[in-house]
PDB file with one MODEL, atoms N, CA, C and O in Angstrom:
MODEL        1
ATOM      1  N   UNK A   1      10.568-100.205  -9.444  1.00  0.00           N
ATOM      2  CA  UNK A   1      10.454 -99.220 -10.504  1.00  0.00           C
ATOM      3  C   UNK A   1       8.998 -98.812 -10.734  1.00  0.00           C
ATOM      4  O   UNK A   1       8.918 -97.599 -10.931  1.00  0.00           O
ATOM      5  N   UNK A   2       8.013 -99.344 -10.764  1.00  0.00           N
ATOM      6  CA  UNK A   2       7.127 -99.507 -10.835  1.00  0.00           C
ATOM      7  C   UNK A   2       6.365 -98.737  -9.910  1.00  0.00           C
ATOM      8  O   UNK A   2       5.412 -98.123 -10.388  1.00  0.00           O
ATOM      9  N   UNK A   3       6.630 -98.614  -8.411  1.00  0.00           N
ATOM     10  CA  UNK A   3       6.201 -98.063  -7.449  1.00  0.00           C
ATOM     11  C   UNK A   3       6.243 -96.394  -7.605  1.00  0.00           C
ATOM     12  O   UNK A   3       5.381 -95.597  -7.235  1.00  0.00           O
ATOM     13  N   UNK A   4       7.594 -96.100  -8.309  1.00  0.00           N
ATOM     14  CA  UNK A   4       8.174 -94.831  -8.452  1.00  0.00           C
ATOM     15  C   UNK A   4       7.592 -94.452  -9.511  1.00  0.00           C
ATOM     16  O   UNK A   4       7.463 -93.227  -9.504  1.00  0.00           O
ATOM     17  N   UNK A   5       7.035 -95.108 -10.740  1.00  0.00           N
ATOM     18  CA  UNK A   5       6.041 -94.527 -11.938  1.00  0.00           C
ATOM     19  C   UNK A   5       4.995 -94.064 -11.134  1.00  0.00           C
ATOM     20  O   UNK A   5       5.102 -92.841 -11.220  1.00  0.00           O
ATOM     21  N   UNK A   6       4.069 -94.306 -10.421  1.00  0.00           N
ATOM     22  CA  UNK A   6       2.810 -95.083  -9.970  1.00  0.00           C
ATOM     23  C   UNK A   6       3.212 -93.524  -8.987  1.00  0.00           C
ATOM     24  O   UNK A   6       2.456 -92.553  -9.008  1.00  0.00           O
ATOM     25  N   UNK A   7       4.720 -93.561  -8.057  1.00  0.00           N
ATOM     26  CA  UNK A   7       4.027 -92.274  -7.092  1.00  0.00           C
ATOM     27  C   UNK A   7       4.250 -90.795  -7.869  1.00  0.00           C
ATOM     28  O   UNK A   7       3.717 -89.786  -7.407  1.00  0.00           O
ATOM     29  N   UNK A   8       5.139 -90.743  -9.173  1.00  0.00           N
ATOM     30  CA  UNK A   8       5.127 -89.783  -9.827  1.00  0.00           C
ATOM     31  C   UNK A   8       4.011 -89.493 -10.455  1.00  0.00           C
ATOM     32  O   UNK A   8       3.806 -88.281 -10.394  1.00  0.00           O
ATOM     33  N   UNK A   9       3.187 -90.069 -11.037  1.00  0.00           N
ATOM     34  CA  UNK A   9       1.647 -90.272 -11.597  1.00  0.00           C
ATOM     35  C   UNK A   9       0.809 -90.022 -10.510  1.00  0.00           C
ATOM     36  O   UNK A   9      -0.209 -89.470 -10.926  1.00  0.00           O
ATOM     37  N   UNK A  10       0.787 -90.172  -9.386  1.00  0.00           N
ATOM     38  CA  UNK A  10       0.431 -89.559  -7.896  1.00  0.00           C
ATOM     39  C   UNK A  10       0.335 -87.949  -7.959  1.00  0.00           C
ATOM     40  O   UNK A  10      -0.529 -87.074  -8.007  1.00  0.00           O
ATOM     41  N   UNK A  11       1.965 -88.102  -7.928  1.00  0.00           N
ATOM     42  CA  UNK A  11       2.450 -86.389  -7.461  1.00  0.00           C
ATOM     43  C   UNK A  11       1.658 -85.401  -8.403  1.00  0.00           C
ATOM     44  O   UNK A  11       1.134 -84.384  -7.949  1.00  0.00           O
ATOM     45  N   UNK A  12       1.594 -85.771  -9.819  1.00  0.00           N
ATOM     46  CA  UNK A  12       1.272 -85.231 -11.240  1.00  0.00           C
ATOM     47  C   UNK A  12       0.031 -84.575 -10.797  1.00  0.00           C
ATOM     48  O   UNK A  12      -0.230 -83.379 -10.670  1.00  0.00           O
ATOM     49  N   UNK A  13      -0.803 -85.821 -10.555  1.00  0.00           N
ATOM     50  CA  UNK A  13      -2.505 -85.978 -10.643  1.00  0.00           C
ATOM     51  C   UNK A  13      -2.762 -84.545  -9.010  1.00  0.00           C
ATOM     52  O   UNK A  13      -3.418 -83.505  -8.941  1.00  0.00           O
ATOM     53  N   UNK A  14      -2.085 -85.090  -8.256  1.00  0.00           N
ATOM     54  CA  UNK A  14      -1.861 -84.465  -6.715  1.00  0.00           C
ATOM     55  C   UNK A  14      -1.618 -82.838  -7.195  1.00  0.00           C
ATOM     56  O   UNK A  14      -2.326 -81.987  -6.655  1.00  0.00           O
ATOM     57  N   UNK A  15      -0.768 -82.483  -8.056  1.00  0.00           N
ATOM     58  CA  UNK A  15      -0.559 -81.025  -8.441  1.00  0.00           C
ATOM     59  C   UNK A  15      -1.318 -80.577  -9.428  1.00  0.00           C
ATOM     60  O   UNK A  15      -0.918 -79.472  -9.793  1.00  0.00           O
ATOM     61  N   UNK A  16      -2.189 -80.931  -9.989  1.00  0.00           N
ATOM     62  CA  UNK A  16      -3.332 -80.534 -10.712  1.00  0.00           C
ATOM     63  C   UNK A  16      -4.249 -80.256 -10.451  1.00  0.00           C
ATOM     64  O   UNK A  16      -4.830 -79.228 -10.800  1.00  0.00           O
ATOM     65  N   UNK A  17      -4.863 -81.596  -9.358  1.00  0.00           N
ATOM     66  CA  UNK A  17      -5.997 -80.986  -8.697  1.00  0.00           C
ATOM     67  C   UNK A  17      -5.871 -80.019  -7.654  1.00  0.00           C
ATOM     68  O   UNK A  17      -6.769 -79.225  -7.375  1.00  0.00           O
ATOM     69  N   UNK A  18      -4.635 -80.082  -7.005  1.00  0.00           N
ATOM     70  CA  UNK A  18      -4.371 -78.721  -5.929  1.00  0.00           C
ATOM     71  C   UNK A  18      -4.131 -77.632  -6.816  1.00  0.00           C
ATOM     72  O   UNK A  18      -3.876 -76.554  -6.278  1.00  0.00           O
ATOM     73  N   UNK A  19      -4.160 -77.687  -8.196  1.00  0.00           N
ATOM     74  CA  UNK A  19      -3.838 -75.886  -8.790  1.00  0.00           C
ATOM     75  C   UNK A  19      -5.668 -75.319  -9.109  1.00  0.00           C
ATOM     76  O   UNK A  19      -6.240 -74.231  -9.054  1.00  0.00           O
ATOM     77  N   UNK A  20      -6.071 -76.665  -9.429  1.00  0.00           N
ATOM     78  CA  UNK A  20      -7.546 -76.532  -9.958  1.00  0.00           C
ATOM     79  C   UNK A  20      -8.151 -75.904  -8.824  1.00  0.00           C
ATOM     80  O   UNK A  20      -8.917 -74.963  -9.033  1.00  0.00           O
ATOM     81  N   UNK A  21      -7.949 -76.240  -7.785  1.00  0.00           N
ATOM     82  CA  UNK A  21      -8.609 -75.746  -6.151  1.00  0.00           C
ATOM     83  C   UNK A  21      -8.713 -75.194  -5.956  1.00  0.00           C
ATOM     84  O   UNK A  21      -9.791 -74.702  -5.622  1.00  0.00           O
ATOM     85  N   UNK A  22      -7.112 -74.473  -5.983  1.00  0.00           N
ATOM     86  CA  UNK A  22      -6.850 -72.499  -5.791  1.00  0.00           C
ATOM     87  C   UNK A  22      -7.561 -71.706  -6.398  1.00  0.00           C
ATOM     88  O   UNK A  22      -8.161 -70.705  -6.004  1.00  0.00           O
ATOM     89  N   UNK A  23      -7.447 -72.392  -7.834  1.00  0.00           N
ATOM     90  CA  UNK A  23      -8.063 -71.150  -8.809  1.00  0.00           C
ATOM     91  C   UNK A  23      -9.044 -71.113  -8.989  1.00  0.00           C
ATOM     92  O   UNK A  23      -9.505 -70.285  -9.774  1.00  0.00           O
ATOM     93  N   UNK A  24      -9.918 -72.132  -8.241  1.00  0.00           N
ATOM     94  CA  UNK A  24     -11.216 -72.365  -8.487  1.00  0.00           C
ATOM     95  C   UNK A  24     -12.600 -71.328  -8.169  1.00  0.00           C
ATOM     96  O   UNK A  24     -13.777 -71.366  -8.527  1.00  0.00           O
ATOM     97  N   UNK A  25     -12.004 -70.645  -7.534  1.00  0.00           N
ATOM     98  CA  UNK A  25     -12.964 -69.337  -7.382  1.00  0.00           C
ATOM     99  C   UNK A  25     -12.627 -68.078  -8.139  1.00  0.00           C
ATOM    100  O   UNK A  25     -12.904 -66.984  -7.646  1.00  0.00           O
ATOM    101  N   UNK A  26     -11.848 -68.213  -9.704  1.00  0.00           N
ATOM    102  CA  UNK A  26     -11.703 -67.353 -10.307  1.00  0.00           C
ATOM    103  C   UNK A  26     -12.541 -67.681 -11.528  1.00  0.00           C
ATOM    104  O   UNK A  26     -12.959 -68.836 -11.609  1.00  0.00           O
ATOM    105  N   UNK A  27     -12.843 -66.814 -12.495  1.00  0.00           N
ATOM    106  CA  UNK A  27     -13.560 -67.097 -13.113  1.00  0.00           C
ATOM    107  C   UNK A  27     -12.776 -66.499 -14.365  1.00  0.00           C
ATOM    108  O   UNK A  27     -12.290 -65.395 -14.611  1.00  0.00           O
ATOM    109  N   UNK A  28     -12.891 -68.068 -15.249  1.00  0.00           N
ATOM    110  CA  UNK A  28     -12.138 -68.127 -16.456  1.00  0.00           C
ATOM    111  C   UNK A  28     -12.303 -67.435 -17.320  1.00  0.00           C
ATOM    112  O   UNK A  28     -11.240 -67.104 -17.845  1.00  0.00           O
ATOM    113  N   UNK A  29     -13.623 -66.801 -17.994  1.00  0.00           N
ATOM    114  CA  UNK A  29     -13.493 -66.440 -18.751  1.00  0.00           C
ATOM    115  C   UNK A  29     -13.104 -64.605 -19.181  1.00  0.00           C
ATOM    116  O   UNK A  29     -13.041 -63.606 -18.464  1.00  0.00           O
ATOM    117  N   UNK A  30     -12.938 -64.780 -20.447  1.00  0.00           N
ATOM    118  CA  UNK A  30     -12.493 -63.228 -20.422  1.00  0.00           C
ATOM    119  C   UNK A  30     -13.024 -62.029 -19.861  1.00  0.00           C
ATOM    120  O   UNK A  30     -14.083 -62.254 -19.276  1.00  0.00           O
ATOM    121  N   UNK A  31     -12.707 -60.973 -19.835  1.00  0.00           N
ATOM    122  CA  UNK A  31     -13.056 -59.885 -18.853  1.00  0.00           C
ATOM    123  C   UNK A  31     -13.421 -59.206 -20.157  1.00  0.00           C
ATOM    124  O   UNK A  31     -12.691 -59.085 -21.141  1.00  0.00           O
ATOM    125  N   UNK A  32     -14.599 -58.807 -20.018  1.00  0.00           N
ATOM    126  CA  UNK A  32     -14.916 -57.363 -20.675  1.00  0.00           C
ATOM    127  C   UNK A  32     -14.688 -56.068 -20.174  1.00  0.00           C
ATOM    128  O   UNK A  32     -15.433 -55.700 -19.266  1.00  0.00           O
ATOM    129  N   UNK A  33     -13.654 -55.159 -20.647  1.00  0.00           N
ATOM    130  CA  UNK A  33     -13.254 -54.195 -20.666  1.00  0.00           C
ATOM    131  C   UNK A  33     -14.022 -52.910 -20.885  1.00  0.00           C
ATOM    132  O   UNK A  33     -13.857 -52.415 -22.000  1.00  0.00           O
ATOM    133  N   UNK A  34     -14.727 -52.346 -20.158  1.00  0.00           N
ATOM    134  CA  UNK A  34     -15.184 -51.047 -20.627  1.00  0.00           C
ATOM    135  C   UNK A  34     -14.751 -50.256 -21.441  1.00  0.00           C
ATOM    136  O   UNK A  34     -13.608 -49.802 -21.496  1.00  0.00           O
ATOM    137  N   UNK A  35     -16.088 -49.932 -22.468  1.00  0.00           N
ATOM    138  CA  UNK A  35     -15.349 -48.859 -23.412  1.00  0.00           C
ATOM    139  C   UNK A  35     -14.472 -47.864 -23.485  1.00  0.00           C
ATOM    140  O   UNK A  35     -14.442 -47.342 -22.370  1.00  0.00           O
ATOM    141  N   UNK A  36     -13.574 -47.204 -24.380  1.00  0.00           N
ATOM    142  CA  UNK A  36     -12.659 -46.169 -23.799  1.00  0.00           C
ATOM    143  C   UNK A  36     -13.530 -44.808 -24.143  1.00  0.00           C
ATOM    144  O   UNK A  36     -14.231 -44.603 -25.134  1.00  0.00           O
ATOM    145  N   UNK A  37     -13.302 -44.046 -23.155  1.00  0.00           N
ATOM    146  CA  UNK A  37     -13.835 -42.499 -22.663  1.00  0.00           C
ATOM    147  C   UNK A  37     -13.729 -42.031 -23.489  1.00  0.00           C
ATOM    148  O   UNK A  37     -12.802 -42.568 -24.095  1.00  0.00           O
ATOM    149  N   UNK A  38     -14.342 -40.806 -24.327  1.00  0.00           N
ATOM    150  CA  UNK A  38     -13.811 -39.483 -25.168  1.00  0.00           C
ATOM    151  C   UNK A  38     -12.597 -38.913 -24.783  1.00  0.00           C
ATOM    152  O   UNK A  38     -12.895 -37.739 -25.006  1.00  0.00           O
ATOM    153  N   UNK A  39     -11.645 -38.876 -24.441  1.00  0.00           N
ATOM    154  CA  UNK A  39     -10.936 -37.363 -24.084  1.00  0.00           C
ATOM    155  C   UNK A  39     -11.539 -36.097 -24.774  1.00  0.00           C
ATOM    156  O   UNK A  39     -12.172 -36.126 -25.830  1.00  0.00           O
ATOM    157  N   UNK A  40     -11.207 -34.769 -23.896  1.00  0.00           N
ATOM    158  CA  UNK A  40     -11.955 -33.578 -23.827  1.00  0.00           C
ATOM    159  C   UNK A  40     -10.433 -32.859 -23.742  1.00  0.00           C
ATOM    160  O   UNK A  40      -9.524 -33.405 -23.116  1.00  0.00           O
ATOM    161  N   UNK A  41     -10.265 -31.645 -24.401  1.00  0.00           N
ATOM    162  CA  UNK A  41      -9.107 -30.699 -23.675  1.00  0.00           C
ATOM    163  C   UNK A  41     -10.056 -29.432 -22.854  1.00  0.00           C
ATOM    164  O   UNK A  41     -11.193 -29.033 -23.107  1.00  0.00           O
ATOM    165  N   UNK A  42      -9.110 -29.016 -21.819  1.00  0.00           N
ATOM    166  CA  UNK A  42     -10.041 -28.022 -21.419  1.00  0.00           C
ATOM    167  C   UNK A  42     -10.230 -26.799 -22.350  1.00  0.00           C
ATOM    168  O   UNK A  42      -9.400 -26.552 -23.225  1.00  0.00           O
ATOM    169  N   UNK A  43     -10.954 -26.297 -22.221  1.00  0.00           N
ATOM    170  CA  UNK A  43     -11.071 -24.804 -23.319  1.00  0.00           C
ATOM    171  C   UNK A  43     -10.364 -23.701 -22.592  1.00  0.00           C
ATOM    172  O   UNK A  43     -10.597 -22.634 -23.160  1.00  0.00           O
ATOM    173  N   UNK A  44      -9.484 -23.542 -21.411  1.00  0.00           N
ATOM    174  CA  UNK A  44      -8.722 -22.559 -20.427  1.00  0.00           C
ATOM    175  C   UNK A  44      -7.316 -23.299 -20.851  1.00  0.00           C
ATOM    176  O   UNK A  44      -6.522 -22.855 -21.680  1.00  0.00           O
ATOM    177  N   UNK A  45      -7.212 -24.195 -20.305  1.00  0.00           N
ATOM    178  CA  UNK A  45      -5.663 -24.752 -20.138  1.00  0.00           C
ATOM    179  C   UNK A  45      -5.248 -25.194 -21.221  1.00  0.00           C
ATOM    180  O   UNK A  45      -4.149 -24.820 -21.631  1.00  0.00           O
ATOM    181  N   UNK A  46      -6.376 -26.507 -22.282  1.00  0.00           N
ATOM    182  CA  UNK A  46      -5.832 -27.657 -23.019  1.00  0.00           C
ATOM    183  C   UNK A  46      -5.728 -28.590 -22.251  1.00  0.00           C
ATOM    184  O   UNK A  46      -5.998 -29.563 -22.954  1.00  0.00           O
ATOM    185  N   UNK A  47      -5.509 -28.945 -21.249  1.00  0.00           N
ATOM    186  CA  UNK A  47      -5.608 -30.267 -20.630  1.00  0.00           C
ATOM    187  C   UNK A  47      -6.185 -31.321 -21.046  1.00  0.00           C
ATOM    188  O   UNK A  47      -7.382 -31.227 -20.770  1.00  0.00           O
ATOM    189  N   UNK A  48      -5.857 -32.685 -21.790  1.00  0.00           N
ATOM    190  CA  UNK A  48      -6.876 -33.257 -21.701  1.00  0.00           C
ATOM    191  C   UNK A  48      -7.653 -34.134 -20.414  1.00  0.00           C
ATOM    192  O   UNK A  48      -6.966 -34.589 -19.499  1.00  0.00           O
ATOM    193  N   UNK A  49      -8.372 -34.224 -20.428  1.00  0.00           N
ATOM    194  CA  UNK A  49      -9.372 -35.001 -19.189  1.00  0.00           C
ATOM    195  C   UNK A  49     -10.539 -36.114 -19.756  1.00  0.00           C
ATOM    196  O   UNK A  49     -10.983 -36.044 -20.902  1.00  0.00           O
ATOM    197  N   UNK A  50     -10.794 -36.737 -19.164  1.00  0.00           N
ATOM    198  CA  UNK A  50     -11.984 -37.293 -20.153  1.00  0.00           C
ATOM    199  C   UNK A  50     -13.242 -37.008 -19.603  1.00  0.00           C
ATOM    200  O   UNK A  50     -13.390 -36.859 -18.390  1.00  0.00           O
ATOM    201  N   UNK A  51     -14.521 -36.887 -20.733  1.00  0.00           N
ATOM    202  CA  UNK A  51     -15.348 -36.323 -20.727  1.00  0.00           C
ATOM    203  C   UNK A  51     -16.156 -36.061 -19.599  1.00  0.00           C
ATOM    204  O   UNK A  51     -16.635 -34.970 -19.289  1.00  0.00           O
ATOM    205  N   UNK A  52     -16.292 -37.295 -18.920  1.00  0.00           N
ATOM    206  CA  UNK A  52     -17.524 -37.514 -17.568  1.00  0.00           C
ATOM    207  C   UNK A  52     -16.480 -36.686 -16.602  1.00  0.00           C
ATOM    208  O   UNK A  52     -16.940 -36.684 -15.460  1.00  0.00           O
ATOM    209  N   UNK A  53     -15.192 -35.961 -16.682  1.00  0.00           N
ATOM    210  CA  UNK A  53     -14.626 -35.705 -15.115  1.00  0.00           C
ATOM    211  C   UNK A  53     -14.667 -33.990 -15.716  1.00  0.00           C
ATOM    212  O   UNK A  53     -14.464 -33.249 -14.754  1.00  0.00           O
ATOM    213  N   UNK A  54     -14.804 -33.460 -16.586  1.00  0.00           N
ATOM    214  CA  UNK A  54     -15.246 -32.040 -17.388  1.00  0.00           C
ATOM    215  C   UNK A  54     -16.296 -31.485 -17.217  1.00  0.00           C
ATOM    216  O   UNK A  54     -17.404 -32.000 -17.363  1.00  0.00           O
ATOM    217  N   UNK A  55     -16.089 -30.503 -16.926  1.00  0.00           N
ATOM    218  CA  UNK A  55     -17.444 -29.033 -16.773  1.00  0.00           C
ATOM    219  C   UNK A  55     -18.088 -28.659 -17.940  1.00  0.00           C
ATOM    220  O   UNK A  55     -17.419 -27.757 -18.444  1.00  0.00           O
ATOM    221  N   UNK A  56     -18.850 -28.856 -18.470  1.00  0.00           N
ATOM    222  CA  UNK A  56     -18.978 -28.489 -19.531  1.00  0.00           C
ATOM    223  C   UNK A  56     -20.383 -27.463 -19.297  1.00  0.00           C
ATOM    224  O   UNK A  56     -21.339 -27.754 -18.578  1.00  0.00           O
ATOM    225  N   UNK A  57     -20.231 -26.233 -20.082  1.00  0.00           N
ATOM    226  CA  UNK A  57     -20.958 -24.745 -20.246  1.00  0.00           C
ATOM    227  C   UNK A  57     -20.790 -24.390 -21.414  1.00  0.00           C
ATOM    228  O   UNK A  57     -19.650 -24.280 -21.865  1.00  0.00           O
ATOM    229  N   UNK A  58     -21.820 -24.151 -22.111  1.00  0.00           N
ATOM    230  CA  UNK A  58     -22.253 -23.634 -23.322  1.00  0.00           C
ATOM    231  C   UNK A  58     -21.453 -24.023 -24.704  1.00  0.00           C
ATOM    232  O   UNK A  58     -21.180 -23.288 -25.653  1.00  0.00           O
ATOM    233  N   UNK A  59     -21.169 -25.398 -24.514  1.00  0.00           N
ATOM    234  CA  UNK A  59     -20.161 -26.082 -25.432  1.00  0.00           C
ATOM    235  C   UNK A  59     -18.901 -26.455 -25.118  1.00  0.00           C
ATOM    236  O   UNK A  59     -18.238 -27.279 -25.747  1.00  0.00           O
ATOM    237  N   UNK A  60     -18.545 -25.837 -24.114  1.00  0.00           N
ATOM    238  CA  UNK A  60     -17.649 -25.680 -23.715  1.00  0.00           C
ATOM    239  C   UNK A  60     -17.097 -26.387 -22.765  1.00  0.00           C
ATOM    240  O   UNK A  60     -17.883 -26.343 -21.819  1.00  0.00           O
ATOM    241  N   UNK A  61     -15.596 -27.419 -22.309  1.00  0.00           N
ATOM    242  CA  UNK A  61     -15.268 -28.400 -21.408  1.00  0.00           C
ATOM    243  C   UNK A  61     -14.499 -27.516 -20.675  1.00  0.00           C
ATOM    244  O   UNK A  61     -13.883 -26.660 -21.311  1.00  0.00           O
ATOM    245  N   UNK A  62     -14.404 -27.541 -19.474  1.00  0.00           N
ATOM    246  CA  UNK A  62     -13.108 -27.401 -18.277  1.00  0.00           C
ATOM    247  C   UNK A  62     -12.739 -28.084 -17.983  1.00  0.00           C
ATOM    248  O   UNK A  62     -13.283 -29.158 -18.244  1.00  0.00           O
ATOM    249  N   UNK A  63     -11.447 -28.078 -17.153  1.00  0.00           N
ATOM    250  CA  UNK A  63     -10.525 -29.019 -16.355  1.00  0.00           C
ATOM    251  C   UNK A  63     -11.172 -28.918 -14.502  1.00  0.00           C
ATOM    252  O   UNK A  63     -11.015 -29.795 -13.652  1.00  0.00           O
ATOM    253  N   UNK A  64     -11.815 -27.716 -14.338  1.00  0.00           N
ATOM    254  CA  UNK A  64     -12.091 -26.944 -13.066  1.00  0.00           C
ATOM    255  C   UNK A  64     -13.188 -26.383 -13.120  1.00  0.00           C
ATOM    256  O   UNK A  64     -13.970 -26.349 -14.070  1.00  0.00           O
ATOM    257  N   UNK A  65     -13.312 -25.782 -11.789  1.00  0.00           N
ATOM    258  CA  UNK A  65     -14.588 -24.505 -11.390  1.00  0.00           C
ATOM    259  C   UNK A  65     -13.400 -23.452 -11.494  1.00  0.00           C
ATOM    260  O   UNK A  65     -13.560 -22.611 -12.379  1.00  0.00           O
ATOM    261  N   UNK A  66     -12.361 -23.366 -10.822  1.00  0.00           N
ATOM    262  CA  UNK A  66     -11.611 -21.827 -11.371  1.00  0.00           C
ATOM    263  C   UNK A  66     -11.337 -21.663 -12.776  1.00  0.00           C
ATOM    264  O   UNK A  66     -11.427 -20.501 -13.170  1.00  0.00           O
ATOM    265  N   UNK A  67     -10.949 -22.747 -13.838  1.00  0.00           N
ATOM    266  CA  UNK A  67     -10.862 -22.487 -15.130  1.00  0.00           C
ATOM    267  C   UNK A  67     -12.076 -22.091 -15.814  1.00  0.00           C
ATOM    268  O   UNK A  67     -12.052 -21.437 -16.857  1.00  0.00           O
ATOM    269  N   UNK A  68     -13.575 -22.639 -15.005  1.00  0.00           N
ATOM    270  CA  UNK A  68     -14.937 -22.426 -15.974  1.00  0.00           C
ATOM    271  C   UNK A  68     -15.114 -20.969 -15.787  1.00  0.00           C
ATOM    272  O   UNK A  68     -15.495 -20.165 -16.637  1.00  0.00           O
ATOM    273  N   UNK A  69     -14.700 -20.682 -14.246  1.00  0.00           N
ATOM    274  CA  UNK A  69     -14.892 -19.020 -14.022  1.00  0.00           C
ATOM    275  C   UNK A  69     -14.013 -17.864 -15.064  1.00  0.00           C
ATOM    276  O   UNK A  69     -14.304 -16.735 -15.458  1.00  0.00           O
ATOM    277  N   UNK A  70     -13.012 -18.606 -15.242  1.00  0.00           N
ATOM    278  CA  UNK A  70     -11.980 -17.622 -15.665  1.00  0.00           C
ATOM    279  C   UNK A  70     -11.831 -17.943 -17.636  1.00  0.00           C
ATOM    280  O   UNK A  70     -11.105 -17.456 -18.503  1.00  0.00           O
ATOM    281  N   UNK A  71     -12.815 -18.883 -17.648  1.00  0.00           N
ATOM    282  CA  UNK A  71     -12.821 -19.012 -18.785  1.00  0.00           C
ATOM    283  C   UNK A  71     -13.493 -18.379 -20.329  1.00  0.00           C
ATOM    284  O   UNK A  71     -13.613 -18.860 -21.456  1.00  0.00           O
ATOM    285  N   UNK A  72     -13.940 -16.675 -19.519  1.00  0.00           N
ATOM    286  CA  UNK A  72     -14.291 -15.739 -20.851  1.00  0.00           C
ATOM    287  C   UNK A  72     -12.677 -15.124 -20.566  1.00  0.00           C
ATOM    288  O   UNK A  72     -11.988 -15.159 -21.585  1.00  0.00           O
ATOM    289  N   UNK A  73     -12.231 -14.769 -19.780  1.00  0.00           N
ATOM    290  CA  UNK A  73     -10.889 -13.855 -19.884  1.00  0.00           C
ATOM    291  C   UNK A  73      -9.033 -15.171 -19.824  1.00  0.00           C
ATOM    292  O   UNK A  73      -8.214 -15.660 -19.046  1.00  0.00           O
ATOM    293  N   UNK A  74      -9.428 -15.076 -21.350  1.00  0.00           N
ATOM    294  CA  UNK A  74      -8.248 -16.238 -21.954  1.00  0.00           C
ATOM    295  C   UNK A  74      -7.049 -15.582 -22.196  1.00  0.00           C
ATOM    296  O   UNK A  74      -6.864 -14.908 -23.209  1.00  0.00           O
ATOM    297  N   UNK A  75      -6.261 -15.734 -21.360  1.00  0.00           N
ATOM    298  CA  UNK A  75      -5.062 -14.687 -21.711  1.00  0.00           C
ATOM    299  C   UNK A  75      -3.740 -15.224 -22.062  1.00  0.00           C
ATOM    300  O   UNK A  75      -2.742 -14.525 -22.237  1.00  0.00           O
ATOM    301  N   UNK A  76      -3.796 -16.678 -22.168  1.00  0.00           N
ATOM    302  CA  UNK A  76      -2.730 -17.651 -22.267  1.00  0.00           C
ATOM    303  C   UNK A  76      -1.781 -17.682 -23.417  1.00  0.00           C
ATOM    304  O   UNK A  76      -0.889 -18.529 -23.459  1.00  0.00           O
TER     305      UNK A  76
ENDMDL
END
């Protein structure tokens, strides 16, 4: 009986340090998440997009280069 405590207390110790192993090149602690973006709508469509992927001219955001072009004649 004794033998069978002794190899379960084995197996235990044996699956701990083999999980510790694997994961051992991950790194525990929490992830900092980059801030979240502005969203922008375009001033042609409404689309929103977020800010850094927008054209922006004279105040003004796009979704595009054809919407920034076409964006004095708004006919929508």
């Amino acid at each position: 009986m004794k033998y069978l405590l002794l190899l379960a207390l084995l197996a235990v110790v044996w699956l701990l340090w083999s999980k510790r192993q694997w994961n051992g090149g991950a790194d525990t602690s929490p992830r900092q998440d980059a801030a979240p973006e502005k969203m922008v709508a375009c001033a042609y469509c409404g689309v929103h997009l977020p800010e850094s992927e927008g054209i922006c001219v004279d105040g003004q955001v796009y979704c595009s280069e054809a919407h920034r072009l076409a964006g004095g004649a708004k006919e929508h």
